[in-house]
KEPAMAR-423968 format. One record per residue (C-alpha): x, y, z. Coordinates in pm, whole numbers, padded with zeros to 5 digits, always signed. Layout:
% KEPAMAR-423968
XYZ ...
***
This chain:
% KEPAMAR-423968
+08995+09031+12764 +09207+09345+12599 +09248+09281+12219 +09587+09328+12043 +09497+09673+11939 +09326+09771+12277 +09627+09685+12450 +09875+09869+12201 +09659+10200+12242 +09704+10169+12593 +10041+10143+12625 +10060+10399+12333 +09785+10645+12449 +09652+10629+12106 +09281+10600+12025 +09193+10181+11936 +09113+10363+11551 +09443+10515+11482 +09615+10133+11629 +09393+09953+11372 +09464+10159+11089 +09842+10139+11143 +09822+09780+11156 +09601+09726+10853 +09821+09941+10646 +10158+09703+10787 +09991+09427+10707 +09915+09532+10360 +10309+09569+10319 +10316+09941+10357 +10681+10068+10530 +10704+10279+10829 +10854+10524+10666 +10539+10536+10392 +10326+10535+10680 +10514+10804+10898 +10523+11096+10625 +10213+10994+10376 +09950+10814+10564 +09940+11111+10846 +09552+11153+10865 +09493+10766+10959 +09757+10771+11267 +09732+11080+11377 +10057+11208+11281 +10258+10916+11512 +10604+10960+11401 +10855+10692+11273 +10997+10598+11630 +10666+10525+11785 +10523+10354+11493 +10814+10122+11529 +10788+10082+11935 +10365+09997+11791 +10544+09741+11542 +10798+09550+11769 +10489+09562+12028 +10283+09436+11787 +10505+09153+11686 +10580+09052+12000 +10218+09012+12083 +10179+08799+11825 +10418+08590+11944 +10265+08572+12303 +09914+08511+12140 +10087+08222+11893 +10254+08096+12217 +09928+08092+12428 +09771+07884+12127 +10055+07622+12065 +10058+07587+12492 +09724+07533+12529 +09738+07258+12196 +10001+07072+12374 +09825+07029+12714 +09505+06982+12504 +09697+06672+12352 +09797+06536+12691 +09432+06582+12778 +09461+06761+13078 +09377+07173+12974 +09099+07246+13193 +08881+07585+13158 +09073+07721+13438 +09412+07645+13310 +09308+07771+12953 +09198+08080+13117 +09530+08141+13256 +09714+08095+12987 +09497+08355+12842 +09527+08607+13087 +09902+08562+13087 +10076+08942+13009 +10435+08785+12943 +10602+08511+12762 +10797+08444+13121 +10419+08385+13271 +10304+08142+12951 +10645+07938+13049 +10547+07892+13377 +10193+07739+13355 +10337+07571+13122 +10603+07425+13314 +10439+07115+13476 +10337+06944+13123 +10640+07034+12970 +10824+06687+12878 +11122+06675+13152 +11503+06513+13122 +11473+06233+13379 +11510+06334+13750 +11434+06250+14086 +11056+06315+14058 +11007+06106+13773 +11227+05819+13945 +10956+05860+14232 +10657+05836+13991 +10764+05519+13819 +10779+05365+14204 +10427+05441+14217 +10467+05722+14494 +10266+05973+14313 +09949+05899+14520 +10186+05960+14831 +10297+06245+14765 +09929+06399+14670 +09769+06302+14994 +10068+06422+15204 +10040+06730+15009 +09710+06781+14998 +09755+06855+15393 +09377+06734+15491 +09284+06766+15869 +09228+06445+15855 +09549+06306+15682 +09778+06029+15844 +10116+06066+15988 +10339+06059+15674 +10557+05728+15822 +10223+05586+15876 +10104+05653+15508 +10444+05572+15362 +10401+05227+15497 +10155+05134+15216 +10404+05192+14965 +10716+05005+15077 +10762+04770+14746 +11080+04612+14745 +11001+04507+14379 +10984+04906+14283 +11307+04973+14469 +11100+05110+14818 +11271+04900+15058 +11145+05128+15344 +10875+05374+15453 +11185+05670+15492 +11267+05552+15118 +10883+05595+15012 +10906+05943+15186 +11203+06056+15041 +11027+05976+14689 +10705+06169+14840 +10950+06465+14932 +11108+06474+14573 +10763+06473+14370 +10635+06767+14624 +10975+06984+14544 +10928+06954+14176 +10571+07010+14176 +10636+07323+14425 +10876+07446+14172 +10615+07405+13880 +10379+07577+14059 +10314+07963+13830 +10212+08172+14117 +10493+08042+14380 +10735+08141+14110 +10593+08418+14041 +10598+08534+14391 +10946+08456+14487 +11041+08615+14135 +10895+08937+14207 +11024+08915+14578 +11361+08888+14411 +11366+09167+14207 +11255+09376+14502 +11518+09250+14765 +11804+09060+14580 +12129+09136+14474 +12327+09121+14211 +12731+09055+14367 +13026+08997+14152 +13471+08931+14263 +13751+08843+14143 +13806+08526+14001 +14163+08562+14008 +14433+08818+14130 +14519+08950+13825 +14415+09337+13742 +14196+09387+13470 +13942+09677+13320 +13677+09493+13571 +13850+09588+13859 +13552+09815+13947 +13361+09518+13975 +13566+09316+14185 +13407+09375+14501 +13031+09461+14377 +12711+09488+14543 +12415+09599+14436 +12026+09574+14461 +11873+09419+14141 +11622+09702+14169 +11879+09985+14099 +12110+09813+13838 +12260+09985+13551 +12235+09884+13203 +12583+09939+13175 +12721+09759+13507 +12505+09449+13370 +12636+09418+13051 +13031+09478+13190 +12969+09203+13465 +12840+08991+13209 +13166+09014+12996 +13379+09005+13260 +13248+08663+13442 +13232+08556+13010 +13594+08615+13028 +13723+08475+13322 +13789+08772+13554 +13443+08797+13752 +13225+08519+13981 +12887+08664+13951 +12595+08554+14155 +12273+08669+14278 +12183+08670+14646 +11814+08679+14825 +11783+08640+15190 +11653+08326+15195 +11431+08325+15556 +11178+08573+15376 +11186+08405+15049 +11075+08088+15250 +10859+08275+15481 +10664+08347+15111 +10758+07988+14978 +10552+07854+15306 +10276+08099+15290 +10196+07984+14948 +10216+07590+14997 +10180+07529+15391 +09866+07493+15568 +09912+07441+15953 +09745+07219+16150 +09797+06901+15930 +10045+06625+16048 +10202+06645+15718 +10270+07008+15785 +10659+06925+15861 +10669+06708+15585 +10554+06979+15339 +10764+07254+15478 +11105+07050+15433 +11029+06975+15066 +10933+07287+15050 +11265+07407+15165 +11450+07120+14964 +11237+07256+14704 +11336+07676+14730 +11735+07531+14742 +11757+07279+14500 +11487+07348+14176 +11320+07732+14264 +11652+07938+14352 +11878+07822+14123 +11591+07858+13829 +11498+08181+13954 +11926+08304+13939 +11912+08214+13582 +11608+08357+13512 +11645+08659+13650 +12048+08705+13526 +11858+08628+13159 +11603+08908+13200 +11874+09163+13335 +12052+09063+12997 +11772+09073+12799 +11627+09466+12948 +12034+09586+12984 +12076+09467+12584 +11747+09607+12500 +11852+09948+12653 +12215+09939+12493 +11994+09865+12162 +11790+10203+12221 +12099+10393+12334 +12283+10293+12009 +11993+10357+11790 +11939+10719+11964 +12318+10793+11855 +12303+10625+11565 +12014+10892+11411 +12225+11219+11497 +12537+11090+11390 +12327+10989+11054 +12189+11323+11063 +12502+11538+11080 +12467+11812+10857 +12676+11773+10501 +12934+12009+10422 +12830+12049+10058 +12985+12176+09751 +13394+12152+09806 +13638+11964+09709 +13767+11782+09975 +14119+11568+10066 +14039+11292+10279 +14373+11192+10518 +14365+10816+10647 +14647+10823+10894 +14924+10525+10916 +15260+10491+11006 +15421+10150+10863 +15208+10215+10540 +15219+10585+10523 +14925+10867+10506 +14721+10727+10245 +14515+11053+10047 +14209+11093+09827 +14079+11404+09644 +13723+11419+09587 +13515+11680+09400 +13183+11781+09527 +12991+11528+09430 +13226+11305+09583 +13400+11211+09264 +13759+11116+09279 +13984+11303+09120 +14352+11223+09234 +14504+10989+09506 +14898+10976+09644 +15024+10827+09980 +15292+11016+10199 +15489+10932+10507 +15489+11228+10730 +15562+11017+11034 +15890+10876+10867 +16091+11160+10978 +16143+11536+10923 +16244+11587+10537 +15943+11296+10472 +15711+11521+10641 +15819+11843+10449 +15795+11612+10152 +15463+11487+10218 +15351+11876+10338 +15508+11995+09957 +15322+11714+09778 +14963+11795+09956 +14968+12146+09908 +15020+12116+09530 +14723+11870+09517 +14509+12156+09742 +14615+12425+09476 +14574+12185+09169 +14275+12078+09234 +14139+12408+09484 +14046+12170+09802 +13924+12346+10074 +13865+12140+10345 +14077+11850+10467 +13913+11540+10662 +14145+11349+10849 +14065+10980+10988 +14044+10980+11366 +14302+10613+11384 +14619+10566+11421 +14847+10808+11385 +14595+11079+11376 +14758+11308+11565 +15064+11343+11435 +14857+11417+11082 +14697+11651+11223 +14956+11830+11339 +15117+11827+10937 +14817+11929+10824 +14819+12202+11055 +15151+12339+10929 +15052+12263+10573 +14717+12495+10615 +14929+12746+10774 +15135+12729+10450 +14884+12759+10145 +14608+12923+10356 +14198+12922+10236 +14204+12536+10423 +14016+12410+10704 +14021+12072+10841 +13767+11825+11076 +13849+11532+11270 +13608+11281+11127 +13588+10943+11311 +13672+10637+11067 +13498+10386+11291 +13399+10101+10987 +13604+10199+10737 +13834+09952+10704 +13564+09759+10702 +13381+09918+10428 +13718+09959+10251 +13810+09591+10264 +13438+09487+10135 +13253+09370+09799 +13068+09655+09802 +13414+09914+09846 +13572+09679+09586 +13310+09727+09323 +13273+10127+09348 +13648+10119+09348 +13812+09837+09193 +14097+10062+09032 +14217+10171+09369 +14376+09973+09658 +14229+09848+10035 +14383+10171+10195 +14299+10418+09915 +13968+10295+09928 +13900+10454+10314 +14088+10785+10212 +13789+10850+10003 +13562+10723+10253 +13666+10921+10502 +13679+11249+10244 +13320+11157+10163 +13188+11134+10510 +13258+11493+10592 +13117+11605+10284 +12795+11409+10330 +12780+11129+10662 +12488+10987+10548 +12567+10903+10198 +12873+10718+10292 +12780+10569+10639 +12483+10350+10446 +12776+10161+10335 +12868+10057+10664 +12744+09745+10920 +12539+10083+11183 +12711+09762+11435 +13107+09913+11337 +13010+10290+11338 +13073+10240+11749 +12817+10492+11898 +12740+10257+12127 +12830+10031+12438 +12880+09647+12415 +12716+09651+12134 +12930+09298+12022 +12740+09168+12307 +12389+09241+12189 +12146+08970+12032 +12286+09013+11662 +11915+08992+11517 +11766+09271+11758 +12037+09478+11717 +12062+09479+11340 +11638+09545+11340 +11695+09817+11532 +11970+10002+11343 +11825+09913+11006 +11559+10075+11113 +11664+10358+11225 +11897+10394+10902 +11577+10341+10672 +11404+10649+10862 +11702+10889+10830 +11733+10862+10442 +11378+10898+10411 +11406+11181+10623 +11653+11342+10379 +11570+11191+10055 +11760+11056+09792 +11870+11200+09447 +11770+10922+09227 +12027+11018+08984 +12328+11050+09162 +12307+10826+09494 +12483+10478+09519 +12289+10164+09509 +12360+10149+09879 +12192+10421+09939 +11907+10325+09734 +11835+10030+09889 +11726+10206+10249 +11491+10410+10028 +11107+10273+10143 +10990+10021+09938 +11316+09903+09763 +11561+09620+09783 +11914+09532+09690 +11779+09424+09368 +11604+09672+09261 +11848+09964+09437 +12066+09807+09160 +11824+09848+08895 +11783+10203+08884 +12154+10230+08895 +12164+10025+08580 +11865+10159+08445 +12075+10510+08452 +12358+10406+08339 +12186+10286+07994 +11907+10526+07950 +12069+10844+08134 +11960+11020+08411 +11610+10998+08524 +11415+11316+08366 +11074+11220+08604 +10952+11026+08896 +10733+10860+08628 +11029+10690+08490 +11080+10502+08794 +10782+10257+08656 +11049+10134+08352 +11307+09978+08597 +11261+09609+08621 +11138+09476+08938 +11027+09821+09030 +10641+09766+08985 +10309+09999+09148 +10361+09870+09533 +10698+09949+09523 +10640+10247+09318 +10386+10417+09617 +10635+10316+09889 +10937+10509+09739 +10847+10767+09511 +10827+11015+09745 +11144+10976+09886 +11327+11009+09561 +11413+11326+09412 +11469+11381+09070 +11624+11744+09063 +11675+11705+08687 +11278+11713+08602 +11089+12044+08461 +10804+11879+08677 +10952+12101+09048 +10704+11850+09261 +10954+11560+09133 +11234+11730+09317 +11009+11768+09684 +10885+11540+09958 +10554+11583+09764 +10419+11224+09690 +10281+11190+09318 +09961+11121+09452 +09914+11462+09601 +10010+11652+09252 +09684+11744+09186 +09621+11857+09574 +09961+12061+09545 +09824+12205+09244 +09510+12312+09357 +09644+12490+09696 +09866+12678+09475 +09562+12783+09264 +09349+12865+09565 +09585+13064+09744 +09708+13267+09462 +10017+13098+09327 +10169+12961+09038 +10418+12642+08969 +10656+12909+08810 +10664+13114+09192 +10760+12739+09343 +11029+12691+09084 +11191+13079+09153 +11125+13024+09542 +10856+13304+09608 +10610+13133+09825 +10714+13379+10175 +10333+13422+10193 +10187+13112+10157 +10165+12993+10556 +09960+13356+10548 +09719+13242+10314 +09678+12884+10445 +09600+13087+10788 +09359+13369+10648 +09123+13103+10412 +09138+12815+10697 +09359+12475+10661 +09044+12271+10741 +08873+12470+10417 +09177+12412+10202 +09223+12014+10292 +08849+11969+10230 +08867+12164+09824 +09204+11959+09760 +09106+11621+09912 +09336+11559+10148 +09369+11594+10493 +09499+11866+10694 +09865+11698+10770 +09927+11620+10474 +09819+11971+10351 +10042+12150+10590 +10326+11882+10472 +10246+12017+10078 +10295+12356+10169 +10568+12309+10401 +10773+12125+10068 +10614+12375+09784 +10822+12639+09997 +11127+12498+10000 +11206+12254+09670 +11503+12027+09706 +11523+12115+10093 +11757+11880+10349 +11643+11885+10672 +11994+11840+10767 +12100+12218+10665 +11899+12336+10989 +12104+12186+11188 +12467+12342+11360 +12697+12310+11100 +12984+12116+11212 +13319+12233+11366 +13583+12279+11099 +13926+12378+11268 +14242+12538+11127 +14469+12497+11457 +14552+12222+11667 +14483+12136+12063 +14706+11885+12249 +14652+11770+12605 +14899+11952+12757 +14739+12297+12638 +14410+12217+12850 +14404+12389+13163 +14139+12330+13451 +13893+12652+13406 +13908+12666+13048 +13581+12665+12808 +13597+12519+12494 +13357+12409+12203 +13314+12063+12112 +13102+11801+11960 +12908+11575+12121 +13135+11201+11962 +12910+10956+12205 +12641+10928+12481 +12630+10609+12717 +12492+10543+13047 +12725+10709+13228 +12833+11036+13129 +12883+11218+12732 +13259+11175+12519 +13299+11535+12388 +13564+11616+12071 +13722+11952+12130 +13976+11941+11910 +14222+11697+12094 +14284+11360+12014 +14138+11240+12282 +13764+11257+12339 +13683+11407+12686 +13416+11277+12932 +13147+11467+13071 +13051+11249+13389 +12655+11257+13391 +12666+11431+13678 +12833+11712+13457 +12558+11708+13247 +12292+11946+13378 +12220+12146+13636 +11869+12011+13651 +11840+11594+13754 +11853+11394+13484 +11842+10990+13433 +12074+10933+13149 +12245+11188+12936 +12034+11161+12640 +11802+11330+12823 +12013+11680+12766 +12211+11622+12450 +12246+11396+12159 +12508+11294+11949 +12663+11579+11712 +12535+11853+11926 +12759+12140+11938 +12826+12226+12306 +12992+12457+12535 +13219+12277+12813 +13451+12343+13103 +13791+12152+13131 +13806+11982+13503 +14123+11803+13501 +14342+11692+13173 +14607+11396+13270 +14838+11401+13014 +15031+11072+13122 +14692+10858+13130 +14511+11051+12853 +14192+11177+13055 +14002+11423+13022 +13685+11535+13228 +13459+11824+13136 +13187+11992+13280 +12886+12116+13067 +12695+12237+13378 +12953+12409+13524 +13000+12656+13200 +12908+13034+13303 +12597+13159+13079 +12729+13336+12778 +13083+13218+12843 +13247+13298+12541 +13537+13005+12431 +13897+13043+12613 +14165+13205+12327 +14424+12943+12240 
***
């Protein structure tokens, strides 16, 4: 039998050695991130989304093994685990396949079958099924157990007892469920209708048919809802002559005279216990793989959107659109400082909006904003269009739509209140949304990843799961980046490997009394923070304010001296990484061997080429390689789009079923997935992610009904955009 670890590498294609080292060093409490970037040499360079696939693997291996055990203790205690049953349970692959051998000892609610047993017919029903050649007629053999006494008045009332015990014990059988379950899957169907007359968004669905094998995520999760809330009868339908064509293979054996006896419990059996089981069962695991899939899908849009690339170093208004309450506005510097709010109400009419226009520009030239972020809510579009005219009228401005999705959320938290208790609920996501053009990731660590909405149904997803998932892929973007100890939020902190809320507030503290941080070293002094910790997150913090220039890299302290020594064998000083002059070091690695140089510094080739890769570029985001986003000075409406026209836009969302591009309308456009490439894909994430910058063709624009489909495959090669 496969070990944990064998069967991980297999599924993996990773060698058994690079399995057991990942899981000794998760076990010992390292993080995934710690693992991903400095452990490189004892996982052969796995990155952070398949050493989290080996980790939720791993755990849910565990589980199976842990369920195997307790199974096999509670059949133990009813005395009745035999070698072969204990073998079974240990060969089982699935929790589904543990369940089902352990379905007969499982303690049962009263029902027929037990009714039966306390009549004494158990003995019946084994000899009738039991189908010997030379086995009575069953009338005959009921007649021993008519017992007025017990409630068996006749031998038809001792058969239908016989019948009843059969049927359950059919239905408990592991490999007949197991056959008609995979039967199912092959030849069922999944069919939902209307419930009632009314129209609804699940109209689609009112009238649906389709083979379980070819289900989409995304039709499985809207059928759910829909039958959750009223509008849909769902059901799944087998044809039932070949599922008991299998259902007799399995428990029939011809040429007994209890054969007919057997088949009609059998039958009683398939309609009464086995199909209805089997419907729930199998609607459960379409749930449980459609969620799962939604759960990947969100987490692959969560990490671009995360990733966006910061538009650094301006001071920047952030708009939050409103009607009723006005336009509520927030300066921020740079660093994402505030330095003035106001609130204007260029919806309440003309002279409001020329006020509200007069009263922005003087904040642009008082405080020399250059880029305006406006919140992507209500009344967006009519903001957009004053800031439009007010850009027009001071000049030097640009402006990006920027979607608020969780900020009145953040804005209306603990967390919002402390960082801003001077300012007010709707002031509060003005800055927000200022400070997520100016750096997404920074401010979207505030947020619940669940109320960013890059994903589908995502209210409908196992809460626990889904939160894992996005945590996790939160935790591996700001490692990614890195943090600036001195200068990042205790929000931020506290997705740094290796540290918690608590101590994420500590350093915050610890830098408000003693300063900023002069040294990684320093990090040792914060309470709570002790050695553990220390290893897991000093590499991910940057402190650009040492005269040490390895604090301010990716470099982990415990590769100083091995950073030190490449520089001295390949001809370089500290002072050449501090003025950037290190355009010939990949030369050098090259011309004296990598292999050579990991073996005189004591490390190991990764994390070598990771040493020279930071000593090259000090301070470096990863995110500044990346497209910079789309900042616009002009607006789009609807009614400009014209079928044939090519536009640029960013990539807002990817689901199941086609790509929601922003090109500078208010309304997102959809590229169907059939739009997508010229080449077949599966699902779109296969040709873009979210935040790509991409080139698309307009296919229709209904004005009335505010659609929009694009094409991306359809765009000629070096099509350059349509003039506005």
């Amino acid at each position: 039998m496969e070990t944990i670890s064998q069967i991980l590498a297999r599924e993996l294609n990773q060698p058994v050695a690079y399995v057991d080292n990942v899981i000794k060093l998760l076990d010992e409490g390292n993080t995934i991130p710690f693992i991903a970037r400095y452990r490189k040499e004892l996982h052969g360079s796995m990155d952070d989304t398949a050493l989290r696939t080996l980790y939720d693997r791993l755990q849910y291996l565990r589980g199976l093994e842990q369920r195997r055990q307790e199974v096999k203790n509670a059949i133990e205690g009813q005395g009745k685990l035999t070698e072969e049953l204990s073998a079974a349970i240990d060969a089982a692959q699935t929790l589904a396949e543990v369940e089902d051998l352990y379905r007969p000892y499982k303690q049962k609610r009263r029902t027929r079958a037990t009714v039966a047993r306390e009549k004494g017919l158990e003995p019946l029903a084994a000899l009738l099924y039991a189908q010997g050649k030379d086995c009575p007629d069953p009338l005959t053999a009921a007649a021993d157990y008519v017992d007025p006494e017990k409630g068996v008045e006749t031998a038809e009332d001792a058969l239908q007892g016989a019948s009843d015990i059969i049927a359950e014990d059919i239905s408990d059988d592991a490999a007949v469920r197991k056959a008609l379950r995979a039967q199912l899957m092959r030849q069922g169907f999944l069919t939902s209708a209307a419930a009632q007359e009314e129209d609804s968004v699940y109209r689609l669905y009112y009238d649906f048919r389709q083979p379980l094998s070819k289900l989409q995520s995304h039709q499985i999760l809207a059928i759910n809802r829909g039958e959750r809330e009223g509008f849909l009868k769902v059901a799944v339908e087998n044809d039932r002559d070949a599922a008991l064509i299998l259902l007799r293979r399995q428990v029939v054996h011809p040429g007994s005279p209890a054969m007919a006896f057997v088949r009609a419990a059998a039958e009683d059996s398939y309609d009464q216990l086995l199909y209805p089981s089997l419907e729930r069962e199998i609607r459960t695991a379409l749930t449980d793989e459609a969620s799962e899939g939604a759960i990947g899908q969100f987490a692959l849009n969560l990490r671009p959107l995360l990733m966006q690339p910061p538009v650094k170093g301006h001071v920047t208004m952030g708009l939050d659109p409103g009607y009723r309450m006005g336009c509520k506005v927030a300066v921020v510097d740079a660093t994402g400082k505030v330095l003035d709010t106001a609130v204007v109400y260029p919806t309440h009419g003309e002279r409001q909006k020329k006020e509200a226009i007069d009263k922005l520009a003087k904040l642009i030239r008082t405080h020399g904003v250059t880029h305006i972020a406006i919140g992507n809510g209500t009344a967006s579009r009519e903001t957009e269009q004053m800031a439009v005219e007010l850009i027009h009228q001071v000049g030097g401005v640009s402006y990006m739509i920027v979607s608020e999705a969780g900020a009145s959320v953040y804005s209306a938290s603990p967390l919002a209140a402390e960082e801003f208790p001077q300012f007010d609920v709707n002031l509060r996501s003005a800055v927000s949304i200022a400070r997520r053009l100016q750096d997404p990731l920074a401010e979207l660590v505030k947020i619940d990843p669940k109320a960013i909405g890059v994903g589908q149904y995502q209210h409908d997803m196992p809460p626990k799961r889904l939160d894992e998932a996005l945590s996790g892929v939160v935790e591996d973007c700001v490692n990614a980046v890195g943090v600036d100890v001195n200068t990042a939020s205790s929000s931020l902190l506290r997705q740094v490997a290796g540290l918690t809320a608590t101590t994420a507030k500590n350093i915050v503290k610890y830098r408000e009394d003693n300063g900023p941080f002069t040294a990684r070293k320093q990090l040792l002094k914060v309470p709570k923070l002790g050695p553990k910790a220390y290893e897991q997150c000093a590499g991910f913090l940057r402190v650009p304010e040492s005269k040490a220039v390895l604090d301010n890299t990716a470099v982990h302290p415990e590769s100083y001296a091995a950073a030190e020594r490449l520089l001295e064998l390949t001809g370089y000083t500290m002072a050449d990484v501090a003025a950037g002059q290190l355009a010939g070091l990949d030369g050098r690695i090259r011309e004296k061997g990598a292999e050579a140089l990991a073996e005189a510094c004591g490390v190991g080739v990764p994390t070598l080429l990771d040493v020279a890769k930071e000593l090259q570029k000090p301070g470096r985001d990863p995110r500044d390689e990346l497209p910079p986003p789309i900042l616009r000075t002009d607006v789009l409406e609807i009614k400009d789009l014209k079928p044939g026209m090519i536009l640029t836009g960013t990539v807002r969302n990817v689901i199941d079923f086609g790509v929601f591009v922003d090109i500078g309308v208010h309304q997102d456009g959809l590229v169907h997935i059939s739009q997508v490439s010229k080449k077949f894909i599966r699902h779109p994430s296969e040709a873009v992610s979210v935040g790509d910058v991409v080139q698309v063709m307009v296919l229709e624009a209904d004005e009335k009904k505010k659609r929009i489909s694009l094409s991306m495959k359809q765009v000629p090669q070096g099509a350059a955009q349509t003039e506005q």
